[in-house]
C-alpha positions in Angstrom: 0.0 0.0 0.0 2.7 2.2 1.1 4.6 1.7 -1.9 2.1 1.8 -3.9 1.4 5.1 -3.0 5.0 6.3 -3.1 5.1 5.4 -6.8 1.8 7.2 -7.7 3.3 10.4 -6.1 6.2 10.2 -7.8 4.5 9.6 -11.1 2.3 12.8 -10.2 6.0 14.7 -9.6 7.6 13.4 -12.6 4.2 14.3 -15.2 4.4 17.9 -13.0 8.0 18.5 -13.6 7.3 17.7 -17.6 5.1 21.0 -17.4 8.2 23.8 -17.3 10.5 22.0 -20.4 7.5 23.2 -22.5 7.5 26.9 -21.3 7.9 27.9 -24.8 4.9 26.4 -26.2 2.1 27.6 -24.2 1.7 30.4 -21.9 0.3 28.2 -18.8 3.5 25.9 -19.1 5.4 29.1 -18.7 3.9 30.0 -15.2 5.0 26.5 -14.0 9.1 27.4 -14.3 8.3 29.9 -11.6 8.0 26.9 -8.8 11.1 24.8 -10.1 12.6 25.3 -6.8 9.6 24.4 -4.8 9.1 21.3 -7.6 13.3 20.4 -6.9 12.2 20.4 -3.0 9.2 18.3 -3.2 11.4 15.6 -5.8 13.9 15.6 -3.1 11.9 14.1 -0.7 10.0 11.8 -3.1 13.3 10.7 -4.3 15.3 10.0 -1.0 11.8 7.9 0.1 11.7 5.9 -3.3 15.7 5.3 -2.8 14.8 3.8 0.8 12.3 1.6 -0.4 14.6 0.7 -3.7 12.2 1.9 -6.5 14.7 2.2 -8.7 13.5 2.5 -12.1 10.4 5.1 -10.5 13.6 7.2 -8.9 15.6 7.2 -12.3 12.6 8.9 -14.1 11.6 11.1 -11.3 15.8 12.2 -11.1 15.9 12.6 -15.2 13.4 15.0 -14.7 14.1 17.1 -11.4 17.9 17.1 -13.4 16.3 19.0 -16.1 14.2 21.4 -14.0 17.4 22.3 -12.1 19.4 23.2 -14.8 18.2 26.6 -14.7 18.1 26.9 -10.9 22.0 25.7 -10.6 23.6 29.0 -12.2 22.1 31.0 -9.1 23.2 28.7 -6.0 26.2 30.6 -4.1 29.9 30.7 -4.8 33.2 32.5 -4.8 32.8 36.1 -6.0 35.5 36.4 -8.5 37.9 38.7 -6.2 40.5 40.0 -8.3 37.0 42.0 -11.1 36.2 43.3 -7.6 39.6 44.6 -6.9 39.4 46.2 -10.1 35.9 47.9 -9.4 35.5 52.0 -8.6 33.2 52.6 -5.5 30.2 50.7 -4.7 27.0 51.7 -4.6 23.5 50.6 -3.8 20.9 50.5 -6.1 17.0 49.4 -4.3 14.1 48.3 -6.0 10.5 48.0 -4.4 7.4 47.4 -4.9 5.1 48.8 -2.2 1.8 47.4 -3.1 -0.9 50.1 -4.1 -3.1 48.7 -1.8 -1.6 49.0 1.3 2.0 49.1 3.0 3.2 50.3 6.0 5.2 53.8 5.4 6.6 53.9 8.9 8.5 50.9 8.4 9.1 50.9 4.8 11.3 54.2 5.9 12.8 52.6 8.7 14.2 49.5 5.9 15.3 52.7 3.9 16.9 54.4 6.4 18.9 50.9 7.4 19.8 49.9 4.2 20.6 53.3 2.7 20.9 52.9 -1.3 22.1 55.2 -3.1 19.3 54.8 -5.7 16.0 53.8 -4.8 13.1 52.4 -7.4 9.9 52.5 -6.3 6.6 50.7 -8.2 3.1 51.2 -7.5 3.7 54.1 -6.6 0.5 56.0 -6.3 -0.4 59.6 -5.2 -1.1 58.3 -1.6 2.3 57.0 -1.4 3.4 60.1 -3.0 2.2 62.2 -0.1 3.0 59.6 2.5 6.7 59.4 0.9 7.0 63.1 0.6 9.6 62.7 3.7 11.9 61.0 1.2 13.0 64.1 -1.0 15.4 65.3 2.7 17.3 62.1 2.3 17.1 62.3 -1.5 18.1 65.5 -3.2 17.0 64.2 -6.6 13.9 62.6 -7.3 11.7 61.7 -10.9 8.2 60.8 -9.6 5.6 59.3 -11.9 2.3 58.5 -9.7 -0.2 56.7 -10.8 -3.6 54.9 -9.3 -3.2 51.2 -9.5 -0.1 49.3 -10.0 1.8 51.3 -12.5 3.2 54.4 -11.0 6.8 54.7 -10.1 9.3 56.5 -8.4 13.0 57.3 -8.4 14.9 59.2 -5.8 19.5 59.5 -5.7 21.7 60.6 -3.9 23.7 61.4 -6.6 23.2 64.2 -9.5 20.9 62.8 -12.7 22.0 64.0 -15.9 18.4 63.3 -17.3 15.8 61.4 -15.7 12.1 60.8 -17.9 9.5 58.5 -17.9 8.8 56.4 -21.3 5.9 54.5 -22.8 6.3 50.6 -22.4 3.5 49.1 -23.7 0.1 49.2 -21.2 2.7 50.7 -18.7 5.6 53.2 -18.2 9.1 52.6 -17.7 11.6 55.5 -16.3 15.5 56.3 -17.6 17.6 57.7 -15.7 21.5 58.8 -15.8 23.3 58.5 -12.6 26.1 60.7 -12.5 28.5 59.0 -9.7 32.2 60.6 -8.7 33.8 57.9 -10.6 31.2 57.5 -13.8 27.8 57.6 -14.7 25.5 54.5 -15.5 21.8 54.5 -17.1 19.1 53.3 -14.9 16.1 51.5 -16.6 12.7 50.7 -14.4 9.5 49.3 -14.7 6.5 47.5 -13.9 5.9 44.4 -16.6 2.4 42.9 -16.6 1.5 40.0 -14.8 1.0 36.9 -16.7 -2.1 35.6 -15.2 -4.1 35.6 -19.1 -2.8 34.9 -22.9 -2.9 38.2 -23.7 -1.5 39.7 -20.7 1.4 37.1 -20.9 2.0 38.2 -24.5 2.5 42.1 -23.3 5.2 41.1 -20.3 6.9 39.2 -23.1 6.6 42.4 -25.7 7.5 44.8 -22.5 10.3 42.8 -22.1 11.7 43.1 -26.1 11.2 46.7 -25.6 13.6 47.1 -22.6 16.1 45.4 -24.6 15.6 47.4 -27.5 15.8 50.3 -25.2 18.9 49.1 -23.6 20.7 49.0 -26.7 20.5 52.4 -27.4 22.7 53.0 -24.1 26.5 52.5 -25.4 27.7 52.4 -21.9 27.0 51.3 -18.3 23.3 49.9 -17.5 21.3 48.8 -14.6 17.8 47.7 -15.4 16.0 47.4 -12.1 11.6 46.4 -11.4 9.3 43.8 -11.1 9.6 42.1 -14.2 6.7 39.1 -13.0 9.4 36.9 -14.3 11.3 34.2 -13.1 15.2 33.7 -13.5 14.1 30.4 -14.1 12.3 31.4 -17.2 13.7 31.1 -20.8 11.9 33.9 -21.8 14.0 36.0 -18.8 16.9 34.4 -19.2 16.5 34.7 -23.8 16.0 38.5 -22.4 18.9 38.4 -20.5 21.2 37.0 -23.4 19.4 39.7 -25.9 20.4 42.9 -23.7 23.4 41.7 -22.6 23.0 42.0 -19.2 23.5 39.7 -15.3 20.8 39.2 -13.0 22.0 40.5 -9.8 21.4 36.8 -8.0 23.3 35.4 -10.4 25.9 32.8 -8.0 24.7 34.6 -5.2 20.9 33.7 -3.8 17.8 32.1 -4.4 15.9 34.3 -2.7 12.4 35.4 -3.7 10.7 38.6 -3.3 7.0 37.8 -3.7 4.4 36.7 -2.1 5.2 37.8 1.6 2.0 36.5 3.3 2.8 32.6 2.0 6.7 32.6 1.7 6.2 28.6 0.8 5.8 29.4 -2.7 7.8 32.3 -3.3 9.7 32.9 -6.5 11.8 36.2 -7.2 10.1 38.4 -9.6 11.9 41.0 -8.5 15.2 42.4 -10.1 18.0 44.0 -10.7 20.5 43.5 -13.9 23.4 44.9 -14.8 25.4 45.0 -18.2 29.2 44.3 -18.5 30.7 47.8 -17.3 29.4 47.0 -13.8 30.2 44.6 -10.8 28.0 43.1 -8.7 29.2 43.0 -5.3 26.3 42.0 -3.1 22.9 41.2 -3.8 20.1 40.9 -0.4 16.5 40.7 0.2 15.0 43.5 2.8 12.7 43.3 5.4 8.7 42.9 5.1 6.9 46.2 5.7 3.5 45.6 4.7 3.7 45.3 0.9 3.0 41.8 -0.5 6.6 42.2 -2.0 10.1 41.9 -0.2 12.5 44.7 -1.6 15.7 44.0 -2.6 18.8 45.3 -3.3 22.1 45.0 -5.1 25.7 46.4 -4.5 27.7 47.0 -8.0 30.4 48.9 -9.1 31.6 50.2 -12.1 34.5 48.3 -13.3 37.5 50.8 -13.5 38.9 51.7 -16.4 42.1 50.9 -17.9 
C-alpha cells in the first residue's frame, strides 16, 4: 500500500515537472518554471523515500526529470565572488528596488528599511499619489527625485543621492518605464525601471513578453554602463527572462549569489523572485540581499555594484 502510494506520487512529480521544459509552447507551461525550486524540494523528498524503499526505475525517471528542472536553478546557487574583477571595481553603490503594493504598506516601516539599508538609488513601483504624499519625507534624504504616480499598479518613483543628468519616464507598452543617468564621482550609469504585466491571461502574458523586447531594445540604445531594475513578474528560471537576459546583454544580480524570492510575503512557501536587478558588462555586482517585510506583498531588494574601473 505504502509503496504503492510512493510510486503514484512520484509519477504525479515526474508528469508535473514535464510541465516547465515546454514553457515555450504555451503560456500556462510558462507560469510553471516559476516553482522549479519548490518542484526540486518536493522531488527531493520523493526521491530520497523511493531510494529507501529501492524503487529504482520510478527514482531514475523522477531524477531525469528534477535534473532538467534544475538546470536553470544551478547557475544562481552561491559561490566564490571572482575577487580580483572586484579589486578592479570604482566605489560601490546601492541600487534598491520596491514594490510597495498600491493597496496598502506600512510607510513607517518601509522608511525605517530605507533608512537601514541606505541605497544610493532607490526604485519604487506602484507608486500612487497616496504614497506620494505619505513618501513626501523622502526628498530630505534624497536630493534628486523623478516621480511618476499613478492609481493602480503602474506608478513609479526614483529618488538618488547622486546628480541625474536626465531622468524621464517612457511608454512601455500598457505601462511606463523611467530612464535615468546617474552621475556618480567615478562615472555615470543608465538606470532602466519598470512595472511588466502580470501573466495571469494569454494576452497579458504576451504584453510582459513584448514589455520585455522593448527594454532590450531600449537598452541598446545605451553605449555604456546599465542597470535595469523592477518587477519584471518573471522568473530567473524562465527562458523567456533568461533569452531576455542573453538579448540585452546583461546579469541578474542573483546570479551565484541567492535564491531568494521577493514575492508573495504573506505565503513565503511558494515564493519565487520576480523582483530584479541586472546589470550590463561595465558594472560589478558585489552583493545582492532581500530586505525586510513592511507591509507590501513584495520583499524589496537590493544589489551592491560597481563600475569596473577603467584601464
Amino acid at each position: 500500500m505504502l509503496d504503492s502510494l510512493l510510486v503514484t506520487l512520484a509519477g504525479t512529480a515526474a508528469t508535473l515537472g514535464l510541465l516547465p521544459l515546454g514553457a515555450r509552447l504555451f503560456w500556462v507551461f510558462d507560469l510553471t518554471t516559476n516553482f522549479r525550486l519548490q518542484y526540486l524540494g518536493a522531488a527531493g523528498v520523493l526521491l530520497v523515500l523511493l531510494g529507501l524503499r529501492r524503487k529504482w526505475p520510478t527514482a531514475a525517471v523522477l531524477f531525469t526529470i528534477s535534473a532538467l528542472n534544475a538546470w536553470p536553478v544551478l547557475p544562481y546557487l552561491p559561490r566564490p565572488l571572482p575577487v580580483e574583477e572586484a579589486k578592479a571595481a570604482t566605489a560601490p553603490f546601492k541600487v534598491m528596488t520596491v514594490n510597495v503594493s498600491y493597496r496598502r504598506f506600512s510607510a513607517r516601516r518601509f522608511r525605517e528599511i530605507v533608512s537601514d539599508a541606505a541605497p544610493d538609488v532607490l526604485l519604487v513601483i506602484e507608486f500612487t499619489p497616496q504614497a506620494e504624499e505619505t513618501l513626501a519625507d523622502m526628498d530630505k534624504l534624497y536630493p534628486y527625485a523623478l516621480k511618476a504616480p499613478a492609481e493602480g499598479p503602474y506608478g513609479l518613483a526614483l529618488w538618488s543621492r547622486f546628480p541625474l543628468e536626465h531622468a524621464y519616464t517612457f511608454p512601455l507598452g500598457p505601462s511606463q518605464g523611467v530612464d535615468a543617468r546617474v552621475q556618480l564621482p567615478e562615472g555615470a550609469f543608465t538606470l532602466l525601471g519598470s512595472h511588466l504585466m502580470s501573466p495571469t491571461l494569454p494576452r497579458r502574458f504576451e504584453q510582459r513578453n513584448e514589455q520585455l523586447a522593448m527594454l532590450a531594445q531600449h537598452r541598446a540604445a545605451v553605449t555604456d554602463a546599465v542597470v535595469i531594475a523592477g518587477d519584471f513578474n518573471v522568473t530567473p528560471y524562465s527562458p523567456y527572462y533568461s533569452d531576455w537576459l542573453a538579448a540585452a546583454g546583461l546579469t541578474d544580480s542573483r546570479y551565484g549569489r541567492t535564491l531568494s524570492t521577493s514575492w508573495p510575503v504573506v505565503l513565503p512557501i511558494l515564493g519565487i523572485p520576480i523582483d530584479h536587478v541586472a546589470v550590463s558588462n561595465e558594472i560589478v555586482v558585489l552583493a545582492h540581499r532581500r530586505l525586510p517585510a513592511f507591509g507590501s506583498d513584495h520583499w524589496g531588494i537590493m544589489a551592491e555594484l560597481a563600475l569596473k574601473a577603467q584601464p
